[in-house]
N, C-alpha and C positions, 0 to 999 in steps of 0.2 A: 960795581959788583951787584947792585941793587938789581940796575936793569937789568945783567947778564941773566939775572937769575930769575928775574920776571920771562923775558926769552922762552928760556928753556921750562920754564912752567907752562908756556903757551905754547909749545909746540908739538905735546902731544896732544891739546886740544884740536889744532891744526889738522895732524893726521888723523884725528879721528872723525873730523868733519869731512875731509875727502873722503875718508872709508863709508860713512854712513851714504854722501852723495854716489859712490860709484854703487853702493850696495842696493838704493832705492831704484839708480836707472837699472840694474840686470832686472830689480825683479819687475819694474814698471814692460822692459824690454820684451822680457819672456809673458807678462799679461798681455801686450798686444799680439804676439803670434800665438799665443791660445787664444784669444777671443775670434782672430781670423780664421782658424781653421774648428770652431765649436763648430760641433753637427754635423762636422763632416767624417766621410765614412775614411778617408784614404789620410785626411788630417795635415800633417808634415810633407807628405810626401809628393802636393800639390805644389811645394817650390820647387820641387824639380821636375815635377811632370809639365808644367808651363812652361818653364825653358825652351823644353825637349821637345812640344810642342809647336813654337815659335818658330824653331828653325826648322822641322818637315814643312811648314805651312809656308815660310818665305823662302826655304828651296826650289817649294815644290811651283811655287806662283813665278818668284821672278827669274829662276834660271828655269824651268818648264816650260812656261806657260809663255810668260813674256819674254823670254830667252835676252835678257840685260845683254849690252854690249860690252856693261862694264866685265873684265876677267875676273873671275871667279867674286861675281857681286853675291852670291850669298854670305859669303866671311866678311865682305866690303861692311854689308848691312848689318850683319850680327855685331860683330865690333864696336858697333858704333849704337847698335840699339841698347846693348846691359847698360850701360852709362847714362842713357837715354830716359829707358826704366825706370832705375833708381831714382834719378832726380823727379821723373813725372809721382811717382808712386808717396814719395816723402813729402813734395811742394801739398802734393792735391790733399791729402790725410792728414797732413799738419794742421793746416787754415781751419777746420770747424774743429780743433782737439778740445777746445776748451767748453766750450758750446757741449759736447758729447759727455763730457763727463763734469756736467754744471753743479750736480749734488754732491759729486766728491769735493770740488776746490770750494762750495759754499760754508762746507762742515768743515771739514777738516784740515788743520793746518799743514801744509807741504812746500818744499823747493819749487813752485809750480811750474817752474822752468823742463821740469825732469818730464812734463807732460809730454811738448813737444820733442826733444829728446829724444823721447822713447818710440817715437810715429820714427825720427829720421835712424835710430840704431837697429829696429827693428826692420826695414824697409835695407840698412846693410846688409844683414844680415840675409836676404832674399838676395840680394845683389851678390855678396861671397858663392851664395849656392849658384847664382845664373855662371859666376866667372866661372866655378868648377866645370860645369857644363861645356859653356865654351873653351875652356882649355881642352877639355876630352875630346870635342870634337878638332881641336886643333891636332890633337893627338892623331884621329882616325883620318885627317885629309893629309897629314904629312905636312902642317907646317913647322918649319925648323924654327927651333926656339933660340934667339938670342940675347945679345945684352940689352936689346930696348923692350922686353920684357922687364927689366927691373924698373924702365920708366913708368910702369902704372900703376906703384906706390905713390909715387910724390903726388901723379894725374888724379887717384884716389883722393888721397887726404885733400885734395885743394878741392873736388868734388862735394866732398862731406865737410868740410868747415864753412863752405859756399849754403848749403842747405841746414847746418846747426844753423847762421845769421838769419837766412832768408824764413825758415820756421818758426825762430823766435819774434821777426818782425809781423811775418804775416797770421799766426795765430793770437797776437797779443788786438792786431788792429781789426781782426774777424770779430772778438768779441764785442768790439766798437762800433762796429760798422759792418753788419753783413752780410755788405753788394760785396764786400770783396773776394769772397770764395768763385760768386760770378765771374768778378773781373780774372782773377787770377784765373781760373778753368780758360778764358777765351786767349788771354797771355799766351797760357804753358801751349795750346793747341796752335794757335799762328808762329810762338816758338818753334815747336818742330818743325817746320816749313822753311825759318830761315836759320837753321845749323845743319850741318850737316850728317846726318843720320841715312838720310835715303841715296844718299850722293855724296864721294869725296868732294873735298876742296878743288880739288882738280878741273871738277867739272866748272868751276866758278870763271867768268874770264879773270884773264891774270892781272888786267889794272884795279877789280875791285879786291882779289886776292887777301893782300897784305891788311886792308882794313875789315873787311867781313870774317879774319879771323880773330879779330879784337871782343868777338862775342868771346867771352867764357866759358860757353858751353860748347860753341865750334873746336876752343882749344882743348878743350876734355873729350870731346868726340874722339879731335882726328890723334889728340895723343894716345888713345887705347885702338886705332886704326894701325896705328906707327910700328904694330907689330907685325903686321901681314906683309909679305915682300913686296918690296915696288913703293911703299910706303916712309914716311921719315916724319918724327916727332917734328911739331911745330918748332918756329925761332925760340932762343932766348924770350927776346921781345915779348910774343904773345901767353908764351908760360908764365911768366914773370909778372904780363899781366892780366893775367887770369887766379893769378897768387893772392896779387895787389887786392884785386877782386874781391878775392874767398876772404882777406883780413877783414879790410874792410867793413864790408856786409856784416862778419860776424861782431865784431864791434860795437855797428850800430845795430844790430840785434839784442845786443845786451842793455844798449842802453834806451833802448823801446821799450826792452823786460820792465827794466826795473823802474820805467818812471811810472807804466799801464798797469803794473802786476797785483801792486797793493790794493789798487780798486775795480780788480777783476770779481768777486765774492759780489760786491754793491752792485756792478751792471749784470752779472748772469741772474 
């Protein structure tokens, strides 16, 4: 009975520890997309004028200009770039967060986990607005919306629990070490080159296929590809490991956190 009741005297302590953690990242969330748009005249509404941007300028270049073989390669590219985005915008912002805000985590005690965090939920959040975008233009060319539309929840989440791990690693060891924002920037940029973003899988020949989609990010490309016709979600296989992946990672993310975290204050 003792226990029981020790239990349940600890459990709203519990909830209230989650509520205080989700309540530090909205407002840590909501400080990075105000600090990103200070001094600007147009503010907010630079997440959707970028989109909107994006795709006049790879319309107008690679079905124009370069007139792509591939059919209808501007949706090919879009599809495959939001996903793209995301991951570049959160990897690159994360790696110096601590470094950026040295006199907050020297003074003041916080979850300092919620730093990086708040670089990957905010960086969502510009992601949610580019899908809107791209959904409307789905709207305006007439593609038909099916059930593999519902695959890029799961393709999301494995996206974002891929970048919670990789944020936590790579900002914990930036403040340790920091050639790594270099190395990471030349990573993420020869990255794009072998996923496919500017090209389906398709175009790959078909012996090296089955293993160049074992990248993680090839599986998160071509599964938000899988909605354009002519298209089909990767195997079990490479979702599953690309899953495998996002656990992982995030795992050893946490436990990077927490061995680096405590003598983050002593090296900043």
């Amino acid at each position: 009975m003792a226990a029981e009741a020790t239990v349940e005297r600890d459990r709203p302590a519990g909830r209230a520890r989650w509520r205080q953690w989700y309540e530090l990242l909205a407002i840590m969330t909501v400080a990075q997309l105000k600090a990103r748009y200070r001094r600007s005249l147009l503010g907010f509404l630079w997440s959707l004028i970028m989109p909107l941007f994006q795709i006049v300028v790879i319309g107008f270049v690679f079905q124009g200009l370069l007139q792509h073989r591939i059919p209808n390669y501007t949706m090919v590219f879009l599809t495959a770039l939001v996903p793209w985005i995301y991951f570049n915008d959160a990897m690159l912002a994360s790696c110096p967060v601590y470094l950026r805000f040295r006199d907050v985590v020297k003074k003041i005690y916080f979850p300092r986990w919620a730093l990086p965090m708040s670089i990957v939920t905010s960086s969502f959040v510009h992601f949610l607005l580019s899908v809107v975008i791209l959904f409307a233009v789905f709207v305006a060319v007439r593609v038909r919306f099916t059930p593999a539309f519902w695959a890029l929840i799961p393709v999301t989440l494995i996206l974002t629990a891929m970048l919670a791990g990789l944020s936590l690693i790579f900002s914990a060891l930036h403040t340790y070490y920091q050639d790594v924002e270099y190395v990471l920037t030349a990573l993420t940029r020869m990255l794009f080159f072998v996923t496919p973003v500017m090209y389906p899988t398709a175009q790959i020949p078909e012996q090296y296929r089955f293993w160049y989609l074992f990248n993680p990010l090839a599986a998160v490309c071509e599964g938000f590809r899988s909605v354009l016709p002519g298209y089909e979600l990767p195997s079990a296989v490479h979702m599953l490991s690309a899953a495998g992946f996002a656990v992982v990672t995030l795992l050893v993310g946490v436990v990077v956190y927490r061995r680096m975290s405590a003598q983050l204050p002593e090296v900043l």
